[in-house]
Biopython code that builds the backbone (N, CA, C, O; Angstrom):
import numpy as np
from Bio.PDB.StructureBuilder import StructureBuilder

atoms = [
    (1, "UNK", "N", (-13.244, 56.497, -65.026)),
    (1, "UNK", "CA", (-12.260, 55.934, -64.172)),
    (1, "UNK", "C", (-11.766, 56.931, -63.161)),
    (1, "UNK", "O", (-11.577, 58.118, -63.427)),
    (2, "UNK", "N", (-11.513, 56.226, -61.664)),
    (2, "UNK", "CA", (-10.946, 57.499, -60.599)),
    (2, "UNK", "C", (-9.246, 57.669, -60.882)),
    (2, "UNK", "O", (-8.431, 56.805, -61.204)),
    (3, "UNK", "N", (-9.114, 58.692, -60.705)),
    (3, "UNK", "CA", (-7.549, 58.688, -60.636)),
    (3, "UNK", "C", (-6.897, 58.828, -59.338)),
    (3, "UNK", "O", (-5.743, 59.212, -59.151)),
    (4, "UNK", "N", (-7.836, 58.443, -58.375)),
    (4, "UNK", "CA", (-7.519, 57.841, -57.042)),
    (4, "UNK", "C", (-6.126, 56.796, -57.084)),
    (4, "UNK", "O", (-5.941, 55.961, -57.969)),
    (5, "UNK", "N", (-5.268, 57.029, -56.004)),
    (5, "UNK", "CA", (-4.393, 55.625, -56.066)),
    (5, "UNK", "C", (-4.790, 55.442, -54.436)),
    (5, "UNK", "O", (-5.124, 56.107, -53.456)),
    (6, "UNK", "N", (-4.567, 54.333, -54.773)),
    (6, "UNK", "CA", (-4.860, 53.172, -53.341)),
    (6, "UNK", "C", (-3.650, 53.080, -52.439)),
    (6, "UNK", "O", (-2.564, 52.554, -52.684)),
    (7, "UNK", "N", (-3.985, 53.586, -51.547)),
    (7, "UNK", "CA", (-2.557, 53.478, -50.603)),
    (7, "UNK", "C", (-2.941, 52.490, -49.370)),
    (7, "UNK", "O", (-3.881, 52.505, -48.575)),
    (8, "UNK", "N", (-2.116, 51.849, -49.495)),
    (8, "UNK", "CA", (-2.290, 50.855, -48.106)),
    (8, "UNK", "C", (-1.511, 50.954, -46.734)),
    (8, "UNK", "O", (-0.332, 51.197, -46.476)),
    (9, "UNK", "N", (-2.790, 50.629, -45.827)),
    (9, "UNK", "CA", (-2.158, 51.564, -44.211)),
    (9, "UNK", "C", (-1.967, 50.520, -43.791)),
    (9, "UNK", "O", (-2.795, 49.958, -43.073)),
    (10, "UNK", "N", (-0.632, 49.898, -44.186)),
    (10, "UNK", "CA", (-0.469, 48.163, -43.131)),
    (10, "UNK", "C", (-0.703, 48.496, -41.354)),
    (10, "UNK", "O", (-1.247, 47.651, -40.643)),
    (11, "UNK", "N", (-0.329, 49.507, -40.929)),
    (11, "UNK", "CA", (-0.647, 49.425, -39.425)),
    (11, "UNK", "C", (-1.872, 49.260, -38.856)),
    (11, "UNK", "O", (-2.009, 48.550, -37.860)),
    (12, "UNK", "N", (-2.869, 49.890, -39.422)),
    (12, "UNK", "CA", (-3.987, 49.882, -39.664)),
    (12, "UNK", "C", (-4.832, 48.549, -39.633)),
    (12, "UNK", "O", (-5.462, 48.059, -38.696)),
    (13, "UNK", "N", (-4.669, 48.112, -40.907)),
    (13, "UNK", "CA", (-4.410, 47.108, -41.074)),
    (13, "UNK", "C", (-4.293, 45.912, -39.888)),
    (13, "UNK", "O", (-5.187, 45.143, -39.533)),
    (14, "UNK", "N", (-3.060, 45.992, -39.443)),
    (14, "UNK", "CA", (-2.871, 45.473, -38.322)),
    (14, "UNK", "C", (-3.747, 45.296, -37.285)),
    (14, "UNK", "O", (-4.114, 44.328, -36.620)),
    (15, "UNK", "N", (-3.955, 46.284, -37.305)),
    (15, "UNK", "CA", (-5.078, 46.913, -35.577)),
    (15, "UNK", "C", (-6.404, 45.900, -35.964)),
    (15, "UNK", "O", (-7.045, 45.136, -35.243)),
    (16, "UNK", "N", (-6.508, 46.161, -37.117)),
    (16, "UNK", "CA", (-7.980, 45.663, -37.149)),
    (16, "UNK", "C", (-7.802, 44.085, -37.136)),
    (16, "UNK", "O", (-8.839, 43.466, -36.899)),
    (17, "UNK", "N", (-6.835, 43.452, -37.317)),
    (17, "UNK", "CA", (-6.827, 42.199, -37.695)),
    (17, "UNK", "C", (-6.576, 41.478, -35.932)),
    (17, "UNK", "O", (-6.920, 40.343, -35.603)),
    (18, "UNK", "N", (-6.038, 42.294, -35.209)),
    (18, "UNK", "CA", (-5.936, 42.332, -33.530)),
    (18, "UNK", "C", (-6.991, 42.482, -33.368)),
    (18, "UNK", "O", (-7.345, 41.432, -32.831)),
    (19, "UNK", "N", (-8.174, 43.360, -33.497)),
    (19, "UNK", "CA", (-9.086, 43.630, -32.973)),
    (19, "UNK", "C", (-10.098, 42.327, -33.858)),
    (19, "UNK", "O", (-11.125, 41.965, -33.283)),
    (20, "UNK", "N", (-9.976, 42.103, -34.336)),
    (20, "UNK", "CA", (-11.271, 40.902, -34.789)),
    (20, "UNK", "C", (-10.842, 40.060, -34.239)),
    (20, "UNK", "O", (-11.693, 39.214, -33.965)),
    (21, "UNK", "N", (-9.344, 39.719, -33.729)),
    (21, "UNK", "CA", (-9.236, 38.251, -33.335)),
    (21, "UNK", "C", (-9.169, 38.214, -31.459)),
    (21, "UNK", "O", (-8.980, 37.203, -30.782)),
    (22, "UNK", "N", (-9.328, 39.253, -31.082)),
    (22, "UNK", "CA", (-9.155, 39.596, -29.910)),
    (22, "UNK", "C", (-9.718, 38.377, -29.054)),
    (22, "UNK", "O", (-9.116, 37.475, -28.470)),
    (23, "UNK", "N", (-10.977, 38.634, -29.167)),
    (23, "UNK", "CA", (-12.020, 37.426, -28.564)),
    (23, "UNK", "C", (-11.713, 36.000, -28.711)),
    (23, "UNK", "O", (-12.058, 35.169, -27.871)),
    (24, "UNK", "N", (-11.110, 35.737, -29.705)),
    (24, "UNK", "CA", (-10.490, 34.175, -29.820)),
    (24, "UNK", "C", (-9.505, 34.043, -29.384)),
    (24, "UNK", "O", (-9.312, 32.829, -29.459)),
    (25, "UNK", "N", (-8.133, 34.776, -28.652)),
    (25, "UNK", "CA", (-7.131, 35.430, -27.944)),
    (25, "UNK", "C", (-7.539, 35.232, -26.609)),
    (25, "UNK", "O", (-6.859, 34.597, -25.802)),
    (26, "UNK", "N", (-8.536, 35.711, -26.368)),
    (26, "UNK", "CA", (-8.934, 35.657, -24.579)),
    (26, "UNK", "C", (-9.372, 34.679, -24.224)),
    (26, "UNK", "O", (-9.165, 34.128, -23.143)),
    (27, "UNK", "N", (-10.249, 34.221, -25.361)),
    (27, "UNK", "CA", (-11.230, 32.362, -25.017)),
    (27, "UNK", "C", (-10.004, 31.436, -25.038)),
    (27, "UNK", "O", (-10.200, 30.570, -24.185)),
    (28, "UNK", "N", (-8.918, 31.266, -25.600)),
    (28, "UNK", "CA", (-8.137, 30.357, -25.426)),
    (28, "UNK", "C", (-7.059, 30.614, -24.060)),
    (28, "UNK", "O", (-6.497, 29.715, -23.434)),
    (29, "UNK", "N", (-6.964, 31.918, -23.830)),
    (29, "UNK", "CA", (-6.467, 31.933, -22.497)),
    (29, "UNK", "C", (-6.512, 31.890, -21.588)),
    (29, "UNK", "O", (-5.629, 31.832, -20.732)),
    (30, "UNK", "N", (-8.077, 31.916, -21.506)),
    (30, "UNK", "CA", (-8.527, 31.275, -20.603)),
    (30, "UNK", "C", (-8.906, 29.685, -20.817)),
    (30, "UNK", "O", (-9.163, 29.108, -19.760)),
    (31, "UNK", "N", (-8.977, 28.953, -21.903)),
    (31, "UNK", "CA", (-8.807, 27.525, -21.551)),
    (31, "UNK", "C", (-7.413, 26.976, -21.450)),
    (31, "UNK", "O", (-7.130, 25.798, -21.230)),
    (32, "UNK", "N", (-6.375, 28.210, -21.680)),
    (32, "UNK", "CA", (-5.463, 27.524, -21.123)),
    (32, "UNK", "C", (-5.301, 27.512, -19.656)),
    (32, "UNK", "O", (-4.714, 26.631, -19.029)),
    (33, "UNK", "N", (-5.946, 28.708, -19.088)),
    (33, "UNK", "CA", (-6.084, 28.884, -17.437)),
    (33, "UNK", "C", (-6.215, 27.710, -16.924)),
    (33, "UNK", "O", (-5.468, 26.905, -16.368)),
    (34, "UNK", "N", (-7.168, 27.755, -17.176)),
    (34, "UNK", "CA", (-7.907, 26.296, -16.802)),
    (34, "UNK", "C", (-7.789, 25.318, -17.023)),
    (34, "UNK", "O", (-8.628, 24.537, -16.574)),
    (35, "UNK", "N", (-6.836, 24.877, -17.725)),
    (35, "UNK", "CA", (-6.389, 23.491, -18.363)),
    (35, "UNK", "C", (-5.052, 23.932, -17.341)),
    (35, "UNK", "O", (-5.502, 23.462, -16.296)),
    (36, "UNK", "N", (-4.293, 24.265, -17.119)),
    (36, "UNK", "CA", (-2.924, 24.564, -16.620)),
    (36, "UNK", "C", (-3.777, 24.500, -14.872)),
    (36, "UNK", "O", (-3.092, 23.842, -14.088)),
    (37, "UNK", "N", (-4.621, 24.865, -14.464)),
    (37, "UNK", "CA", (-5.311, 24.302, -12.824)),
    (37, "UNK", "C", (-6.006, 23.867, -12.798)),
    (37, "UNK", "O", (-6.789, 24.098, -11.877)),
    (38, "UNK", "N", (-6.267, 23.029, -13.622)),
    (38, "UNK", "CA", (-6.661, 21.327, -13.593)),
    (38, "UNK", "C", (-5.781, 20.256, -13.873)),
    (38, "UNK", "O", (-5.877, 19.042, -13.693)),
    (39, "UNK", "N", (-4.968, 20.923, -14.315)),
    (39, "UNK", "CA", (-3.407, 19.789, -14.071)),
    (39, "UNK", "C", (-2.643, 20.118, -12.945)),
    (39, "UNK", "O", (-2.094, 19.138, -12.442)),
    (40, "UNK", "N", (-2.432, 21.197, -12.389)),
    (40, "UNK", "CA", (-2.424, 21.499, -11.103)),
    (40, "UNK", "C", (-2.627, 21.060, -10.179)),
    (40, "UNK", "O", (-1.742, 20.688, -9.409)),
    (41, "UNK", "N", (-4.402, 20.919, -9.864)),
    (41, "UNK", "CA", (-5.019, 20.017, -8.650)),
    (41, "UNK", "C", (-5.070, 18.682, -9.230)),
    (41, "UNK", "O", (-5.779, 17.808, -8.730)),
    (42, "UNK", "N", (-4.365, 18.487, -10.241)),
    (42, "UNK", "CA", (-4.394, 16.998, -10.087)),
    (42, "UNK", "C", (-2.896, 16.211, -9.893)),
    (42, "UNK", "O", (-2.788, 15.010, -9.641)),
    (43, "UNK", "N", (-1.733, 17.193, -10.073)),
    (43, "UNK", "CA", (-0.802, 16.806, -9.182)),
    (43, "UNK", "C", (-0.727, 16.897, -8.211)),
    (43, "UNK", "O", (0.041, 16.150, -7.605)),
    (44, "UNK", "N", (-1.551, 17.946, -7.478)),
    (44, "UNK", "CA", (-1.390, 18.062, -5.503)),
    (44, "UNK", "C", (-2.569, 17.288, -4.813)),
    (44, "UNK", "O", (-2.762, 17.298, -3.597)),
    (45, "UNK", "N", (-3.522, 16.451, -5.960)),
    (45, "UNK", "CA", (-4.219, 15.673, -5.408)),
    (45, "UNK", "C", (-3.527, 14.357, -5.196)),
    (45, "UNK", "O", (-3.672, 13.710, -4.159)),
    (46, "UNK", "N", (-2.898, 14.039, -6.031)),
    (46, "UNK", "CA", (-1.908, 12.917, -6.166)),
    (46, "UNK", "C", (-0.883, 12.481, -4.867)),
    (46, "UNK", "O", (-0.506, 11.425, -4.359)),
    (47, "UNK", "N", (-0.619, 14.234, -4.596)),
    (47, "UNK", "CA", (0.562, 13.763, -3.129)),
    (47, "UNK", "C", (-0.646, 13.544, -1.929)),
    (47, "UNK", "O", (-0.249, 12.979, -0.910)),
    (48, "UNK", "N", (-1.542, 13.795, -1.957)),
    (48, "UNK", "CA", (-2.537, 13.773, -0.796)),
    (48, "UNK", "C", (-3.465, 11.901, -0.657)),
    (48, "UNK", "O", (-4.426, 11.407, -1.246)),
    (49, "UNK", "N", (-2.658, 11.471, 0.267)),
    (49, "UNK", "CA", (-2.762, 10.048, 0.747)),
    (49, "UNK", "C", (-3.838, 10.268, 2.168)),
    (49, "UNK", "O", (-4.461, 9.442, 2.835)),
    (50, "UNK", "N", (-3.775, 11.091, 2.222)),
    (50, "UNK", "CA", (-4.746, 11.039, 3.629)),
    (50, "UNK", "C", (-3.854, 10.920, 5.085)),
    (50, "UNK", "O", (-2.689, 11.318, 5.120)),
    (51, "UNK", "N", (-4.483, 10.370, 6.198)),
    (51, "UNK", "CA", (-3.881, 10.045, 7.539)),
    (51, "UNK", "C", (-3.220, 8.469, 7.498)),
    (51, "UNK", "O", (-3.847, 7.410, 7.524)),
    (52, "UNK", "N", (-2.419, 8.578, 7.458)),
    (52, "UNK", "CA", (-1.523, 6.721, 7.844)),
    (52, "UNK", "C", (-1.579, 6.298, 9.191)),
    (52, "UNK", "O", (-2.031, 5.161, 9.321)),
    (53, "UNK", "N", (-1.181, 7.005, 10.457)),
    (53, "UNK", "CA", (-1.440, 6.356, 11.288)),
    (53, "UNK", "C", (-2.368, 6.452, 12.260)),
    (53, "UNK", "O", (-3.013, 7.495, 12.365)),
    (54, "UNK", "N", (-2.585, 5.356, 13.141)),
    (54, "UNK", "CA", (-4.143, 4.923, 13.839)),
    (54, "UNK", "C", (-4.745, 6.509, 14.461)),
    (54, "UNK", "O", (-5.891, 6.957, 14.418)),
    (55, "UNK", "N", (-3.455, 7.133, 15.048)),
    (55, "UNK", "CA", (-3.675, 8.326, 15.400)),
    (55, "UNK", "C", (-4.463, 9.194, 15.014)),
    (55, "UNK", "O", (-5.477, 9.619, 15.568)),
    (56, "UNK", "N", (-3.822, 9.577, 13.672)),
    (56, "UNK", "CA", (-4.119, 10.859, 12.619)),
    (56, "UNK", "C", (-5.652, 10.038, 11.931)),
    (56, "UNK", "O", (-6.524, 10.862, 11.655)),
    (57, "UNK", "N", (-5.890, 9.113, 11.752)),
    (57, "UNK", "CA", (-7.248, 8.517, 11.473)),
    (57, "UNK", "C", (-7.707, 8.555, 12.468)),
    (57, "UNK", "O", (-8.874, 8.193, 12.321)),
    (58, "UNK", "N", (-7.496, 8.805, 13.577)),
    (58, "UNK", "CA", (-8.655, 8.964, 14.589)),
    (58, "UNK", "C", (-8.707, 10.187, 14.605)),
    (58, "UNK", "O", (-9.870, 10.475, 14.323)),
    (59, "UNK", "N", (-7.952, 11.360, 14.821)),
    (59, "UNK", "CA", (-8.423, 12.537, 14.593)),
    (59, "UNK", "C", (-9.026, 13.206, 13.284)),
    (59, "UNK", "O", (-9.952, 14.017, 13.241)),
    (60, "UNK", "N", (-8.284, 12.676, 12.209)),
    (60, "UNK", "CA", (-9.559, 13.054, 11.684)),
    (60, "UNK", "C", (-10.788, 12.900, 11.221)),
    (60, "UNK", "O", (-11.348, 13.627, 10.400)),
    (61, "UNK", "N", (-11.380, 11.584, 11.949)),
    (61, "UNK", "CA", (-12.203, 11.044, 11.939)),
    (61, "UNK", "C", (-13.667, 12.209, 12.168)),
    (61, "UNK", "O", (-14.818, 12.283, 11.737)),
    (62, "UNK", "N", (-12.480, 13.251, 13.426)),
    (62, "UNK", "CA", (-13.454, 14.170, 14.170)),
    (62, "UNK", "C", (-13.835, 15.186, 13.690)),
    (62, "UNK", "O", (-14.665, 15.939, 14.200)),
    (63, "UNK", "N", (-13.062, 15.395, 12.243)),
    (63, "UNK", "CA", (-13.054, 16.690, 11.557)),
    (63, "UNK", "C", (-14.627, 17.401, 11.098)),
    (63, "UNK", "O", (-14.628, 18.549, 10.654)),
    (64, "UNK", "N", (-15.291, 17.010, 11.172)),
    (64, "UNK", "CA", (-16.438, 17.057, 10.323)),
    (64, "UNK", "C", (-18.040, 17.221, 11.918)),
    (64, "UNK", "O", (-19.173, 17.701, 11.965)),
    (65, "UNK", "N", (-17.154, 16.526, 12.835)),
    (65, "UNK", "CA", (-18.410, 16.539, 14.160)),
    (65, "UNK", "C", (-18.394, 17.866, 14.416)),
    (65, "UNK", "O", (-17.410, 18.580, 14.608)),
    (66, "UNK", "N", (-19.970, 18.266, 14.406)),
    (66, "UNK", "CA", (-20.397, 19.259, 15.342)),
    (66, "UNK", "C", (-20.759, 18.959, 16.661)),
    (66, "UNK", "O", (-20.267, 19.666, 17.540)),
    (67, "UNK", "N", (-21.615, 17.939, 17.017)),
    (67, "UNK", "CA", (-22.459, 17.920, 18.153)),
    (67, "UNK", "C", (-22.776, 15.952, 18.460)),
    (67, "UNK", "O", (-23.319, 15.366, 19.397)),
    (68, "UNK", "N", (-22.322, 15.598, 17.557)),
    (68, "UNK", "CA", (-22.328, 14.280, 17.862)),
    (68, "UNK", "C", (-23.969, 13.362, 17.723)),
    (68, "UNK", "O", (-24.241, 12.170, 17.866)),
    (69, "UNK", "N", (-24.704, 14.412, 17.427)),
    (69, "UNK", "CA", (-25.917, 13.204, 17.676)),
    (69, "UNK", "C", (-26.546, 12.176, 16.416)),
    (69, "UNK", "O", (-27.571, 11.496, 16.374)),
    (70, "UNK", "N", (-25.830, 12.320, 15.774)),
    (70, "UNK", "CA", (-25.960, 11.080, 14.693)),
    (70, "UNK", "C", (-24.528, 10.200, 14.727)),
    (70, "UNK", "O", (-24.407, 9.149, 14.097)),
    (71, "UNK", "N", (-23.570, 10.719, 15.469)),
    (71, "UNK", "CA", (-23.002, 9.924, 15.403)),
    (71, "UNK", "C", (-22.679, 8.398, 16.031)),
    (71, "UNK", "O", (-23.183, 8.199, 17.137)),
    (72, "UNK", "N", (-22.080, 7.557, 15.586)),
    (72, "UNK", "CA", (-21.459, 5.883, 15.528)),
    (72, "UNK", "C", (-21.025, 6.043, 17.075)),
    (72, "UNK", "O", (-21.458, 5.162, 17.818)),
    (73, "UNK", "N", (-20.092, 7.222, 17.760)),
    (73, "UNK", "CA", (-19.466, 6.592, 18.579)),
    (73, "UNK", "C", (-20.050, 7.349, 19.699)),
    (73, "UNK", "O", (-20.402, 8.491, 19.403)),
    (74, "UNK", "N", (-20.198, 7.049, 20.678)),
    (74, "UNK", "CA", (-20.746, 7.500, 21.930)),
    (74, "UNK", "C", (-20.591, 8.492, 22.602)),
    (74, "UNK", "O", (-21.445, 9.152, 23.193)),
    (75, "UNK", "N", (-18.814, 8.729, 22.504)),
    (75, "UNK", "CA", (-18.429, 9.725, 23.120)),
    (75, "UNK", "C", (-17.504, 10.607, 21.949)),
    (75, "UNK", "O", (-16.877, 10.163, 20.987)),
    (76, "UNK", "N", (-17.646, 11.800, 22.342)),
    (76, "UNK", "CA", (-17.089, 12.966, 21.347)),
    (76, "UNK", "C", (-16.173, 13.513, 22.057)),
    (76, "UNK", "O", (-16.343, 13.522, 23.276)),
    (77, "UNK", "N", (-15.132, 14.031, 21.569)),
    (77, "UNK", "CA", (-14.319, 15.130, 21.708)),
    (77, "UNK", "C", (-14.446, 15.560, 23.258)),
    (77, "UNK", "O", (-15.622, 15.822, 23.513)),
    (78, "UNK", "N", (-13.982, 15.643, 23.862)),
    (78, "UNK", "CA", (-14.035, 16.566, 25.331)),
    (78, "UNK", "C", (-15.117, 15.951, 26.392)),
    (78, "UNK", "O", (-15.537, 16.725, 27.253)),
    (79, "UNK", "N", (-15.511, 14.837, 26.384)),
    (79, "UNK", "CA", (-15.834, 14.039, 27.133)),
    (79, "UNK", "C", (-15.512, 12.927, 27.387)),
    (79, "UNK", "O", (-14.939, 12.212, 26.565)),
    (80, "UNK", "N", (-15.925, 12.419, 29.016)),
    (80, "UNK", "CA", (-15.588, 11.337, 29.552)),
    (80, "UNK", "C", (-16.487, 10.342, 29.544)),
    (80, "UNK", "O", (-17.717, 10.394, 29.550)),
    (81, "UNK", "N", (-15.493, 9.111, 29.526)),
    (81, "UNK", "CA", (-16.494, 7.999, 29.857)),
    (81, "UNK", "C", (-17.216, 7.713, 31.437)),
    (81, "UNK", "O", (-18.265, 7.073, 31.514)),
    (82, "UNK", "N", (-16.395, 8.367, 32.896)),
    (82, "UNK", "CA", (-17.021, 8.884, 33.351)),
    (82, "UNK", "C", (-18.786, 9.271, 33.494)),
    (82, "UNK", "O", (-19.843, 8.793, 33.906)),
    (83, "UNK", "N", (-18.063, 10.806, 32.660)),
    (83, "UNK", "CA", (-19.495, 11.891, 32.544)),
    (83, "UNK", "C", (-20.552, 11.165, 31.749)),
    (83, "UNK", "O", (-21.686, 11.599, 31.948)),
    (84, "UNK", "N", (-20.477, 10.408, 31.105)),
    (84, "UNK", "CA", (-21.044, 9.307, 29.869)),
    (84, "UNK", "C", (-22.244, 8.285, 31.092)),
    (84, "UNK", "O", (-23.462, 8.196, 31.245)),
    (85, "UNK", "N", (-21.451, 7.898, 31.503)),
    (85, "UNK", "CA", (-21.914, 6.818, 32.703)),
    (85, "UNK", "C", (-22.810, 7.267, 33.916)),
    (85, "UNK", "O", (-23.677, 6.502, 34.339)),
    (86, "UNK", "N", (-22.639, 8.292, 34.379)),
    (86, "UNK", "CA", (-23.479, 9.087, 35.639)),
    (86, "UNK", "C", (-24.642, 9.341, 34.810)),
    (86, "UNK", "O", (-25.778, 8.965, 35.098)),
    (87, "UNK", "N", (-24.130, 10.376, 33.156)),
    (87, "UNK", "CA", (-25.752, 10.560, 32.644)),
    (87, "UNK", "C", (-26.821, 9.270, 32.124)),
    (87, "UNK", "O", (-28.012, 9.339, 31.820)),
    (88, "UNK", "N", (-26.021, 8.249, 32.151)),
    (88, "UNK", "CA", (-26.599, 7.062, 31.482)),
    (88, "UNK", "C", (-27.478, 6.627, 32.562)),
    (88, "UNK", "O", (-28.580, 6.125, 32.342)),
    (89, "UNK", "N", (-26.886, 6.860, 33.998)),
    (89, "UNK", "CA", (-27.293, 5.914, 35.146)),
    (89, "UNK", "C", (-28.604, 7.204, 35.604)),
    (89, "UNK", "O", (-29.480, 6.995, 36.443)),
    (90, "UNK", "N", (-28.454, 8.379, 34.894)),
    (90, "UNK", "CA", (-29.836, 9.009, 35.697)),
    (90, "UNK", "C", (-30.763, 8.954, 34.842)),
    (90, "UNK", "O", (-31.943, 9.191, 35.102)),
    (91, "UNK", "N", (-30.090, 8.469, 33.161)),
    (91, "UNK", "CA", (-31.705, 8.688, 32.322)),
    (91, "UNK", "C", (-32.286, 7.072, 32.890)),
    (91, "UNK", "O", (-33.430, 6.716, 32.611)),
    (92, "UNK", "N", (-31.435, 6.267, 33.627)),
    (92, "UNK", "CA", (-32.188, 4.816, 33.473)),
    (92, "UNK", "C", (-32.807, 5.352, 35.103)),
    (92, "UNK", "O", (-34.035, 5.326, 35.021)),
    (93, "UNK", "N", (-32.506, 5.673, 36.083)),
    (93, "UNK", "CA", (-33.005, 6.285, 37.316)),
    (93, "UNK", "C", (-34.417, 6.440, 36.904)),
    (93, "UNK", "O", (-35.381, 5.788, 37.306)),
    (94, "UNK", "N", (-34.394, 7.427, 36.020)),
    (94, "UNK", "CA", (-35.694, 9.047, 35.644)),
    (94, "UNK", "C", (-36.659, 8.036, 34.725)),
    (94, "UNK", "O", (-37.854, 8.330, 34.727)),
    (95, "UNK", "N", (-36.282, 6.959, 33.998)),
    (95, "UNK", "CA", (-37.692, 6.226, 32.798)),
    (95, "UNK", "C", (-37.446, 5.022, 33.633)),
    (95, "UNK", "O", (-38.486, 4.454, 33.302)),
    (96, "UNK", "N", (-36.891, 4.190, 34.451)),
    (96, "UNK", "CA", (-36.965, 2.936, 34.971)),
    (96, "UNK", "C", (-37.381, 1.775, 33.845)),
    (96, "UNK", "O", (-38.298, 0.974, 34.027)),
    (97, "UNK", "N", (-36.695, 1.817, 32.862)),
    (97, "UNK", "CA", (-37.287, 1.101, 31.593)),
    (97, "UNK", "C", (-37.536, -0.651, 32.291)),
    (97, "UNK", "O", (-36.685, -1.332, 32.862)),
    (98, "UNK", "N", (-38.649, -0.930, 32.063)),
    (98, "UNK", "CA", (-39.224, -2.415, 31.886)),
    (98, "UNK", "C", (-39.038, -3.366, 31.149)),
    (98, "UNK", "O", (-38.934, -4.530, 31.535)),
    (99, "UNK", "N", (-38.979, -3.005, 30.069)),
    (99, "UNK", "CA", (-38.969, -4.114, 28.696)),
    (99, "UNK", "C", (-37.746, -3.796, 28.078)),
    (99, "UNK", "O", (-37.082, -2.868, 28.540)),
    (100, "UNK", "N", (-37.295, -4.519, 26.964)),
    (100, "UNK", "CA", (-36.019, -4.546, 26.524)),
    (100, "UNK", "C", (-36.166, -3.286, 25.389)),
    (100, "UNK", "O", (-35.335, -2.408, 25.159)),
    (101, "UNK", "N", (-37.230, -3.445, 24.883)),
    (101, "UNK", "CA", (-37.867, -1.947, 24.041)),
    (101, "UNK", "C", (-37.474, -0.985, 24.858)),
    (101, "UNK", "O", (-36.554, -0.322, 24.379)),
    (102, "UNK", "N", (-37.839, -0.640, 25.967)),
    (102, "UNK", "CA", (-37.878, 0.675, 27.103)),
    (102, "UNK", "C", (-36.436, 0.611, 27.296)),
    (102, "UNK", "O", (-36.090, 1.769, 27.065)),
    (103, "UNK", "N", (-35.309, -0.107, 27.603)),
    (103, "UNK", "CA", (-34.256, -0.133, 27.904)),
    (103, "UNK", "C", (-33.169, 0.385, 26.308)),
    (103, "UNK", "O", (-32.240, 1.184, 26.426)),
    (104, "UNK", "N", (-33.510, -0.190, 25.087)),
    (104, "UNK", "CA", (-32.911, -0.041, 24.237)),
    (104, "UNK", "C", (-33.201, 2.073, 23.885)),
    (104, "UNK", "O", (-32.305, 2.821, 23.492)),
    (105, "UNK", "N", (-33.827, 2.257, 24.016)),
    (105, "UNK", "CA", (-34.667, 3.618, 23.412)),
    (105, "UNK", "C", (-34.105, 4.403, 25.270)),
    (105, "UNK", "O", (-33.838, 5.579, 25.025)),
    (106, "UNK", "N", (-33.947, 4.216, 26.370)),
    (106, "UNK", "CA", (-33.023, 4.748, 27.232)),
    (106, "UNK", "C", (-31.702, 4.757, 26.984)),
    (106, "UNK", "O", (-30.899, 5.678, 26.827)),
    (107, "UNK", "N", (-31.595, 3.484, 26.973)),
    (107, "UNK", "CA", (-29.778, 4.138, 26.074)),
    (107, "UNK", "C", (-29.747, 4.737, 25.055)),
    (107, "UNK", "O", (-29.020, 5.730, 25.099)),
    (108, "UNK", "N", (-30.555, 4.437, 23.534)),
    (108, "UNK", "CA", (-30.603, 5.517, 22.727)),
    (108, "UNK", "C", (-30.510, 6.975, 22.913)),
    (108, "UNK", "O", (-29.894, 7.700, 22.132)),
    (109, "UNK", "N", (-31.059, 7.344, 23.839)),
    (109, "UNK", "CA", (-31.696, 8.492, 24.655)),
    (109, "UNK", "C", (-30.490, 8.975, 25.380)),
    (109, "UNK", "O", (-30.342, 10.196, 25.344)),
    (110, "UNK", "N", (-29.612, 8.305, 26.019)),
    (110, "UNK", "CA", (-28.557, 8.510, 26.821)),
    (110, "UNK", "C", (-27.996, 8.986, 25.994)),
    (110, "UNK", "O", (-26.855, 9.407, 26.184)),
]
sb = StructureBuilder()
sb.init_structure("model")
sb.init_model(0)
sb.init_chain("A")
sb.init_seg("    ")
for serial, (resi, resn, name, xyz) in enumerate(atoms, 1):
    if name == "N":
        sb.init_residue(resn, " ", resi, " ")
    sb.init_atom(name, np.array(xyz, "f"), 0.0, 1.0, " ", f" {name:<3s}", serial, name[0])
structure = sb.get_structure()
């Protein structure tokens, strides 16, 4: 038999019982991160209604145009209906379209 006595190092102790749980400590604080800004953006998504009037829906209709050529509406941002009309009247000048084919694919073109 030892005639050792057993002394116990509660601080010790301690440390180690911090240190094994450490990693399960950080994984939940971070799902609380993340659970706490995802409830977040989902109250400031909530106040966000968009544009109400005809105005603010028309501007930001524009938010997203670069250059206009797929777009619905004819004229973009910083042009005239005018400037629209002179170039329309020289692409029909320059192809003299014939057929309703040739005429549709000139204005396309315009």
């Amino acid at each position: 038999m030892s005639t050792e006595q057993f002394v116990f190092d509660r601080e010790a102790f301690l440390k180690k019982c911090v240190a094994d749980r450490a990693d399960q400590f950080a994984a939940e604080a971070v799902e609380d991160a993340a659970f706490a800004k995802m409830m977040a953006n989902r109250r400031n998504a909530a106040k966000s209604t968009g544009p109400r009037t005809p105005e603010g829906k028309a501007a930001s209709s524009q938010n997203r145009l670069a250059h206009g050529l797929c777009s619905s509406a004819l004229l973009v941002r910083g042009e005239s209906q005018e400037q629209f009309d002179a170039l329309r009247a020289e692409v029909i000048a320059a192809y003299q379209p014939a057929t309703a084919e040739e005429r549709m694919l000139t204005d396309h073109f315009a």
